[in-house]
C-alpha positions in Angstrom: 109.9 25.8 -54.8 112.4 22.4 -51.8 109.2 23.9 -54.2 111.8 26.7 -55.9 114.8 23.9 -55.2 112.4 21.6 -57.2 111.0 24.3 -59.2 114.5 25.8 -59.0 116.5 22.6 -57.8 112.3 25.8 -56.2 109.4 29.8 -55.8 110.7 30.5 -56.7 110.6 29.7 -56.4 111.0 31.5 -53.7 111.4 31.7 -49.9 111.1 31.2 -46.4 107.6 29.0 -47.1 107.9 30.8 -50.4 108.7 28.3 -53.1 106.9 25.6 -53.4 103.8 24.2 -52.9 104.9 27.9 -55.3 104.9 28.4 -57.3 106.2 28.2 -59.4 108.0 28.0 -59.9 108.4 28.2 -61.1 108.4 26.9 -64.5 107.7 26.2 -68.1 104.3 25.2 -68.6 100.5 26.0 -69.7 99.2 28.2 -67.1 96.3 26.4 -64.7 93.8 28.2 -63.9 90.8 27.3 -62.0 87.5 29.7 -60.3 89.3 29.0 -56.8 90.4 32.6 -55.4 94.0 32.8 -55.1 96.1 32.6 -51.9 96.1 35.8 -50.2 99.5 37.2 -51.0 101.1 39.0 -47.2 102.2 42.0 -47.5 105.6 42.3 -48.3 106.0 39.0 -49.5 107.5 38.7 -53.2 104.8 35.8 -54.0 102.3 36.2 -56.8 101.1 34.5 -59.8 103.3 34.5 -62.8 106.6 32.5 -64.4 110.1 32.6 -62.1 113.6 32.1 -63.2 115.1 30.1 -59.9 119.1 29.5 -59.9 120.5 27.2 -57.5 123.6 27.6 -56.2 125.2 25.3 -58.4 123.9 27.3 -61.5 121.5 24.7 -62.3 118.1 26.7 -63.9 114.7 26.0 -63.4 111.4 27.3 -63.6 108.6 27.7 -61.2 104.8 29.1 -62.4 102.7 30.4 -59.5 99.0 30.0 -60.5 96.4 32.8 -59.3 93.9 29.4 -58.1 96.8 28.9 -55.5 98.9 25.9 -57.7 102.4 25.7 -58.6 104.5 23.9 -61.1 108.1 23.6 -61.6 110.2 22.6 -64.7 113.8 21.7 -65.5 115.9 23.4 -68.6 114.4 21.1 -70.6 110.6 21.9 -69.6 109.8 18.4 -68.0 107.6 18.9 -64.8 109.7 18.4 -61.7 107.3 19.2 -59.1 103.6 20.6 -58.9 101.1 21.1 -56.1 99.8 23.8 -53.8 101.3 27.3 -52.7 100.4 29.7 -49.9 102.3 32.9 -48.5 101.4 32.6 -44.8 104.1 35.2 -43.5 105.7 38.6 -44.9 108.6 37.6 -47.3 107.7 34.0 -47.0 106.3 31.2 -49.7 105.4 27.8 -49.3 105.2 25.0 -51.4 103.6 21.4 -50.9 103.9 18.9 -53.4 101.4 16.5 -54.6 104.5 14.5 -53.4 106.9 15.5 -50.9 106.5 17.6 -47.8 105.9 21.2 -47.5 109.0 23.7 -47.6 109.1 27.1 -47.0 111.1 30.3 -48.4 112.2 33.1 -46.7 113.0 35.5 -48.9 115.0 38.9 -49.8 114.1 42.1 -50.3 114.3 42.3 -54.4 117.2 44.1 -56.0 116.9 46.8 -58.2 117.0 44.4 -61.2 113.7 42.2 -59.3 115.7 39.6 -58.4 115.8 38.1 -54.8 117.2 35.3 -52.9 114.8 32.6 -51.2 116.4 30.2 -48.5 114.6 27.0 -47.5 113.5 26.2 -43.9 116.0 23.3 -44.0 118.2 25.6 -45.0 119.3 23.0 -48.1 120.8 25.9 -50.4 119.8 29.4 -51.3 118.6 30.0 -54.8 118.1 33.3 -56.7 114.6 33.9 -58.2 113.1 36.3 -60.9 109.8 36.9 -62.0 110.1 37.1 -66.1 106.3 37.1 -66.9 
């Protein structure tokens, strides 16, 4: 997430309420993992655990990881944590993220392109950002 703007700018970081609380994602770290059952993913939503590449507009890369106990980090180029906190996907080809710090933003996102990539744009609609799952 701004979860894939954060983790991407963010979960990608991703879209619609995708992104961030997402994910995330994410983005370079240790994965967390906890006995907490993971968000319920909707169907046809693009969120799940695992590392995303999130491109802003701007070209500016970050990454979001989307933990299975329903956490999220984000990291910039350099792997310093931008953003962490929670992650749900309460709507088809939608991802939210909520900061330990921040308010919540959500992701609408694409359908994925033949290559996995998709788009995810933020409820305050403050930029679209490309996301890939690479693990």
């Amino acid at each position: 997430m701004r979860a894939w703007v954060l983790a991407a700018v963010a979960v990608v970081a991703l879209a619609g309420c995708k992104a961030k609380d997402e994910a995330p994602a994410a983005s370079s770290t240790s994965a967390m993992q906890s006995s907490a059952a993971a968000p319920a993913a909707t169907a046809g939503s693009n969120a799940e655990p695992g590392t995303y590449a999130v491109t802003d507009a701007k070209g500016v890369k970050t990454t979001t990881m989307i933990m299975a106990d329903g956490t999220y980090m984000d990291t910039d180029a350099s792997g310093k944590t931008t953003a962490k906190g929670k992650w749900t996907s309460p709507a088809s080809m939608q991802t939210c993220f909520t900061p330990d710090s921040g308010k919540k933003v959500c992701y609408t996102e694409s359908q994925k392109a033949a290559d996995g990539t998709f788009t995810a744009t933020p409820d305050d609609n403050s930029g679209t950002v490309t996301v890939k799952k690479t693990a």
